[in-house]
C-alpha positions as CSV (number, residue, x, y, z in Angstrom):
1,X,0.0,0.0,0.0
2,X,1.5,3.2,-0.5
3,X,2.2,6.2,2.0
4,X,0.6,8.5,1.0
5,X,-2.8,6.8,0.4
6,X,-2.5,4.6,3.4
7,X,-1.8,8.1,5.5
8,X,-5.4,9.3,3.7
9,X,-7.3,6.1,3.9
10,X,-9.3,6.5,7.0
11,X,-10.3,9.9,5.9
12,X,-11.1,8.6,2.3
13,X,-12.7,6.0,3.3
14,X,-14.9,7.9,5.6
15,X,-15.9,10.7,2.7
16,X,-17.1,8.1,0.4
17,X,-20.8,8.8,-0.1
18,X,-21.7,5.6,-1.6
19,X,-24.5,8.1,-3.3
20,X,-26.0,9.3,-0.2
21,X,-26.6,13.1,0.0
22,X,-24.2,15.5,0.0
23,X,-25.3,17.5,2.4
24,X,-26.7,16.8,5.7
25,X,-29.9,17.4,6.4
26,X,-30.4,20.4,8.4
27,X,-31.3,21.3,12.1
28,X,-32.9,24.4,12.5
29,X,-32.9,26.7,15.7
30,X,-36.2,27.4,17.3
31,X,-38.3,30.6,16.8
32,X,-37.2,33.5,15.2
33,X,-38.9,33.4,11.8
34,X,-42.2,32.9,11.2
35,X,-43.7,29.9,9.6
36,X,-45.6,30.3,5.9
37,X,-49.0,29.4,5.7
38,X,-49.7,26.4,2.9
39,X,-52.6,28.6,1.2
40,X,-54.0,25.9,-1.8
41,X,-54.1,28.3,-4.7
42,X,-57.6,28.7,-6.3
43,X,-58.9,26.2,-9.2
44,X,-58.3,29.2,-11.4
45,X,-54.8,29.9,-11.3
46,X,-54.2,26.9,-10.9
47,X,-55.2,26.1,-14.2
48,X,-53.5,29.7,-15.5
49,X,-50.3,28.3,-14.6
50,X,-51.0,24.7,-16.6
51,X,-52.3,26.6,-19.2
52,X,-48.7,28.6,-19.8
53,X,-47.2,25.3,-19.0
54,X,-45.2,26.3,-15.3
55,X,-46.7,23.7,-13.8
56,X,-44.3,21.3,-12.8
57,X,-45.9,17.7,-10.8
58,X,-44.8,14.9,-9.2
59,X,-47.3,12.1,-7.6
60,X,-48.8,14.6,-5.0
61,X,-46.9,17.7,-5.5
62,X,-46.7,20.1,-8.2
63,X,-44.3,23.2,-8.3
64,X,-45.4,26.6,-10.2
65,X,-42.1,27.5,-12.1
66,X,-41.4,29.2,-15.3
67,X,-41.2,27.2,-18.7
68,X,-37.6,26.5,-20.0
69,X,-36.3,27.9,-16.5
70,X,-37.2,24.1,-15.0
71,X,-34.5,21.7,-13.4
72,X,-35.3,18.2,-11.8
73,X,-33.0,18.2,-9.2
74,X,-32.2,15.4,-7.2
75,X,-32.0,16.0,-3.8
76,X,-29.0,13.9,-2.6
77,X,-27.4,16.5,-4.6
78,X,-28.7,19.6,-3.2
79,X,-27.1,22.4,-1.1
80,X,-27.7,25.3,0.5
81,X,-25.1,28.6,0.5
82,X,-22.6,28.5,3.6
83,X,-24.0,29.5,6.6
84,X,-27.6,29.4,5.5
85,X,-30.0,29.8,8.9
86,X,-32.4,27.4,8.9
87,X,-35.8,27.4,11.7
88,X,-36.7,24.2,12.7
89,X,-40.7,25.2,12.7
90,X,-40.5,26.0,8.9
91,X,-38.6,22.5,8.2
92,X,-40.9,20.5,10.0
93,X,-44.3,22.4,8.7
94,X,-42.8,21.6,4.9
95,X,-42.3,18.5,6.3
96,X,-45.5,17.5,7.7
97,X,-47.5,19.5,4.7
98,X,-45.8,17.5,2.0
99,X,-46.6,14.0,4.4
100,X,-50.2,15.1,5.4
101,X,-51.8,16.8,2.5
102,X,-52.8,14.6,-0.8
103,X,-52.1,17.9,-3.3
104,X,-49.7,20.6,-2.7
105,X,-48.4,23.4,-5.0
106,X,-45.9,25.8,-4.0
107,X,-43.6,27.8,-5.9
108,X,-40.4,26.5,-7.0
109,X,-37.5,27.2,-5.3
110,X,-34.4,28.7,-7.3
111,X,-30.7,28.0,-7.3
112,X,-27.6,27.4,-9.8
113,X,-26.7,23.5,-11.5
114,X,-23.7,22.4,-11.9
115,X,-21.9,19.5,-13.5
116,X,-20.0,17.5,-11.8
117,X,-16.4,17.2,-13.2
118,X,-12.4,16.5,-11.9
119,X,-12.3,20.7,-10.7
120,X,-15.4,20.4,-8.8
121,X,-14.3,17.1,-7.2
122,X,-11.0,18.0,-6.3
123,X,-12.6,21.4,-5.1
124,X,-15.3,19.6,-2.8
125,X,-12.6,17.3,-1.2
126,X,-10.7,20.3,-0.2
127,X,-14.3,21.9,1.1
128,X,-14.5,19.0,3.0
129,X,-11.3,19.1,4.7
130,X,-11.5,22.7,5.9
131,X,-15.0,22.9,6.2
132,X,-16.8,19.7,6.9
133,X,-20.0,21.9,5.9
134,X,-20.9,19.2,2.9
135,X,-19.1,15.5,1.8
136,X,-17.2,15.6,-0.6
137,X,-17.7,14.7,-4.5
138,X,-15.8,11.5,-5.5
139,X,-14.7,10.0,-8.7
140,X,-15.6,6.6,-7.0
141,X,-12.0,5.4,-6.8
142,X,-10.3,6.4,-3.7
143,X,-6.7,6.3,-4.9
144,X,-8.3,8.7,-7.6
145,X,-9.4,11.3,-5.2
146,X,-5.9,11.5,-3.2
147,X,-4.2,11.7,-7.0
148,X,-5.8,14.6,-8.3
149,X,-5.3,16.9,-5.6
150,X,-2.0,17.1,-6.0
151,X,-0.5,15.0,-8.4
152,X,3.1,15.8,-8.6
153,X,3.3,15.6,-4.4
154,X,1.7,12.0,-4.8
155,X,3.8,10.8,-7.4
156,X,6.9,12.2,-4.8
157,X,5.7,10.6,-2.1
158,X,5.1,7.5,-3.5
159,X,8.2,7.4,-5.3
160,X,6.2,6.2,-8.3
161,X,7.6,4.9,-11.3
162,X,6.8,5.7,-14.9
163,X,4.2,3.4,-15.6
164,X,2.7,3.6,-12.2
165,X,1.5,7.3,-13.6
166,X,0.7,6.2,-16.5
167,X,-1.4,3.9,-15.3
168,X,-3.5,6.2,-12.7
169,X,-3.9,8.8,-15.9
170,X,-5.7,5.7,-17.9
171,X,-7.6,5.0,-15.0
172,X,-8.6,8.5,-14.5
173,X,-9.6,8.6,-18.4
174,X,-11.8,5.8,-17.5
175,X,-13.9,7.2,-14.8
176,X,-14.4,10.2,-16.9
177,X,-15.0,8.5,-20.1
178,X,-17.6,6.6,-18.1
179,X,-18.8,9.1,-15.6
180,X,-17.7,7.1,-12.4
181,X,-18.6,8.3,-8.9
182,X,-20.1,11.8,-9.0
183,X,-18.8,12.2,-12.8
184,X,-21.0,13.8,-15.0
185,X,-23.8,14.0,-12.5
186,X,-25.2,17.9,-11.6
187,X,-25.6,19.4,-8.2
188,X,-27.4,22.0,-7.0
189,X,-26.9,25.1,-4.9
190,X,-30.1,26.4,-3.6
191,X,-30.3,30.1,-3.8
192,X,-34.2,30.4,-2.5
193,X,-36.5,28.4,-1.0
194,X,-34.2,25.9,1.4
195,X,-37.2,25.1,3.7
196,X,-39.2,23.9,1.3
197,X,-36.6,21.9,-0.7
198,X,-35.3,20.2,3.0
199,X,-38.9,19.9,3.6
200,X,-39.5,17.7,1.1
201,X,-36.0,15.7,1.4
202,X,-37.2,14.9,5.2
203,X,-40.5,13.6,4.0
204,X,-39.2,11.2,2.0
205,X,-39.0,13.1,-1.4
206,X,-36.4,12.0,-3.7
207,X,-36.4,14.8,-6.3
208,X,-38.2,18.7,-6.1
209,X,-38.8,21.2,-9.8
210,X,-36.7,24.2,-9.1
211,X,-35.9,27.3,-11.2
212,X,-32.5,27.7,-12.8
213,X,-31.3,31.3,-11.4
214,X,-31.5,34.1,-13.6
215,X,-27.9,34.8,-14.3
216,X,-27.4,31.2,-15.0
217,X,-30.1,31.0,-17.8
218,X,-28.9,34.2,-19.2
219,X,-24.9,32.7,-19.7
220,X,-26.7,29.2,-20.5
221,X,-29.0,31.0,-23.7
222,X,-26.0,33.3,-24.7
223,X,-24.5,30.3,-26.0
224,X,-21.8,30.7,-23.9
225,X,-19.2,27.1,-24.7
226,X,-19.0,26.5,-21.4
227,X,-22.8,26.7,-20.5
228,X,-23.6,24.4,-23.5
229,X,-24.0,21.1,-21.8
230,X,-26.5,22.8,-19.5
231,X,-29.4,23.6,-21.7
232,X,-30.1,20.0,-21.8
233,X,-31.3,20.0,-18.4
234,X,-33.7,23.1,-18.7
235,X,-37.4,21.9,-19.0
């Protein structure tokens, strides 16, 4: 086994996700904001909204969004900005509405998407370290993760011989090529809406309808390069 990866091992091993969510879920203080009322909207707009096609269901829940602005997101892969507050009475009325009531519509939350790829990963794991606010993305190989965060200091420590690099960049071709671990997959920061989004997550909920944030949709229908593998994921 080598040093350096035998030195990370307990740590790796513990950040593996194995798919779980990325991000706790949250435990809010008591008091200090008020809790929404779930007011049913009328019959009427609710079919104004179907009618201009914002309405955006699953099973018992729909979500009132804006056409083209719609992302599934799912919601092992969701997470609020740092230091987000959170009240405990609003997570657990989301909670209880989305478990008690046989239709709800609310209005979708916003935030920004964002696929998964080596920057991100190698970004997260070094979130993790400092932070421990959210786990950490993986490629799904554990030797992988410890390599691309610094891969000249792991090829030195390990004293590793030509084809012993070689073979790590195939291997790191493969899980690209083939979108292992968090590869290829999108997250999602939530910009607006939190409660509801952790709300549904605690109920059981394995995917919410939120709305792609405005400075995101603008860069993704500029045609920027970089936001071109994005509008693929815009409903």
């Amino acid at each position: 086994m080598k040093k350096l990866f035998e030195s990370w091992r307990g740590y790796l091993t513990e950040m593996q996700r194995e798919f779980g969510p990325i991000f706790d879920q949250p435990y809010g203080g008591a008091g200090g904001d008020e809790v929404e009322e779930f007011k049913n909207l009328s019959r009427e707009e609710i079919e104004r909204e179907k009618k201009f096609g914002n309405l955006y269901c699953q099973e018992d829940v729909c979500w009132i969004g804006k056409k083209g602005r719609m992302i599934k997101v799912d919601l092992d892969y969701v997470y609020p900005i740092q230091g987000n507050i959170f009240y405990q009475d609003k997570l657990d009325y989301f909670k209880n509405l989305f478990r008690t009531q046989d239709e709800v519509y609310l209005h979708a939350p916003y935030g920004i998407l964002s696929i998964v790829d080596l920057d991100s990963i190698k970004e997260s794991i070094e979130y993790e370290m400092y932070s421990g606010d959210h786990k950490a993305l993986t490629t799904g190989d554990e030797e992988l993760d410890v390599y691309i965060l610094d891969k000249e200091k792991y090829v030195e420590d390990n004293d590793l011989e030509e084809e012993e690099v070689q073979q790590l960049e195939q291997d790191l071709q493969y899980a690209i090529a083939n979108n292992e671990g968090d590869l290829g997959d999108t997250i999602f920061q939530s910009r607006d809406g939190n409660h509801r989004i952790f709300g549904a997550r605690a109920a059981g909920k394995k995917y919410i309808w939120a709305i792609m944030y405005q400075n995101q949709y603008d860069d993704v229908m500029g045609e920027k390069p970089w936001m071109a593998g994005y509008k693929k994921y815009l409903k």
